[in-house]
C-alpha positions as CSV (number, residue, x, y, z in Angstrom):
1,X,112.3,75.2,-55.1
2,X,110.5,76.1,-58.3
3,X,107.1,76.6,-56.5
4,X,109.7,79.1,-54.1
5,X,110.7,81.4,-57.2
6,X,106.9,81.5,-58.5
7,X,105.7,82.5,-55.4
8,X,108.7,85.1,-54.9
9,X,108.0,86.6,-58.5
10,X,103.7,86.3,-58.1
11,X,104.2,88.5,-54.8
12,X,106.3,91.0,-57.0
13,X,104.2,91.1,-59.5
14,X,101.0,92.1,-57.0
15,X,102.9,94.5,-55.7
16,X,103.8,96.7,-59.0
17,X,107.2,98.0,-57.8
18,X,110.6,98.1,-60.1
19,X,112.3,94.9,-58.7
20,X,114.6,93.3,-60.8
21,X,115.1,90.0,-58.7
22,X,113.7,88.7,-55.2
23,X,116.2,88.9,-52.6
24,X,118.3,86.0,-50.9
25,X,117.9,85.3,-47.2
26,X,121.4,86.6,-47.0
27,X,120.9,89.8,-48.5
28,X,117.6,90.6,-46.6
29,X,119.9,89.8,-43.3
30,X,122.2,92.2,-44.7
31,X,119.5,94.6,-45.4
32,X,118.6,94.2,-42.0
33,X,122.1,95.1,-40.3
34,X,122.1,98.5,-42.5
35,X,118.6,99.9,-41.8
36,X,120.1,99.2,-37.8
37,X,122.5,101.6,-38.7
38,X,126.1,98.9,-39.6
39,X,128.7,100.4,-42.0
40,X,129.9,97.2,-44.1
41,X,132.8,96.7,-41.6
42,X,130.4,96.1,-39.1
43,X,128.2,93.6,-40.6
44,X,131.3,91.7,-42.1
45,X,132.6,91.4,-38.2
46,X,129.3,90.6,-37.2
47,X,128.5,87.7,-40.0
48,X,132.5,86.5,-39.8
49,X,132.7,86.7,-43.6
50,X,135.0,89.7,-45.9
51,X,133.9,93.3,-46.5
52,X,134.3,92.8,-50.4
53,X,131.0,90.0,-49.9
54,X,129.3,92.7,-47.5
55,X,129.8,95.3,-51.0
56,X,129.0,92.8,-53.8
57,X,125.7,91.2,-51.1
58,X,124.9,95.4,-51.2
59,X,125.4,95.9,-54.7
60,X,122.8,93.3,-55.8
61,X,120.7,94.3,-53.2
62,X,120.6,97.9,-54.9
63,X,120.2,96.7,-58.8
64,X,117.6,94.1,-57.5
65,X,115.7,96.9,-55.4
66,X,116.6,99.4,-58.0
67,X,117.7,101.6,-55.7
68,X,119.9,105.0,-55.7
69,X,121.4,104.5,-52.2
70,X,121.5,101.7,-49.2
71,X,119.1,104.6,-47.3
72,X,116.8,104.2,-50.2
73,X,116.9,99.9,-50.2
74,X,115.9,100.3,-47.1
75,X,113.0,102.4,-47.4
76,X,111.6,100.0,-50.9
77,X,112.6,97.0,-48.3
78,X,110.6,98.0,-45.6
79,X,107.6,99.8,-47.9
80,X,107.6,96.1,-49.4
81,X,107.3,94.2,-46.4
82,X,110.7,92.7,-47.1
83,X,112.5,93.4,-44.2
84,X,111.2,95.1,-40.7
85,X,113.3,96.4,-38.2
86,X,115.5,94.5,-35.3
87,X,114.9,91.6,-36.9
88,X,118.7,91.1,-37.0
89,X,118.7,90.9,-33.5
């Protein structure tokens, strides 16, 4: 698990971009449902879990990307190879 975090920080660091944290698998699937367009509704429906864990999943997602807007996480998420379209389906 160690060896996991060092080689999630090491990829950060050779990419020289403002992230605060890597992202959890869960939150790069949530990433996932909103550049595919699903309100927080949606995506609570879709991964039977509440819309409050769907807001505080998107909230670390933006002070981990440090990003303005869930349209802008997306857009450091895919420039950084984190996430790439349809994978959620």
């Amino acid at each position: 698990m160690a060896r996991h975090v060092l080689h999630e920080f090491q990829d950060m660091a050779a990419l020289g971009d403002n992230i605060v944290a890597p992202l959890t698998q869960r939150e790069r699937q949530i990433l996932t449902y909103i550049a595919d367009g699903n309100t927080n509704k949606k995506i609570a429906n879709i991964l039977n879990i509440s819309e409050q864990t769907i807001k505080n999943h998107v909230s670390a997602i933006l002070r981990k990307l440090n990003a303005n807007d869930r349209a802008h996480a997306v857009v450091l998420a895919m420039r950084r190879g984190l996430i790439r379209l349809n994978e959620s389906k």
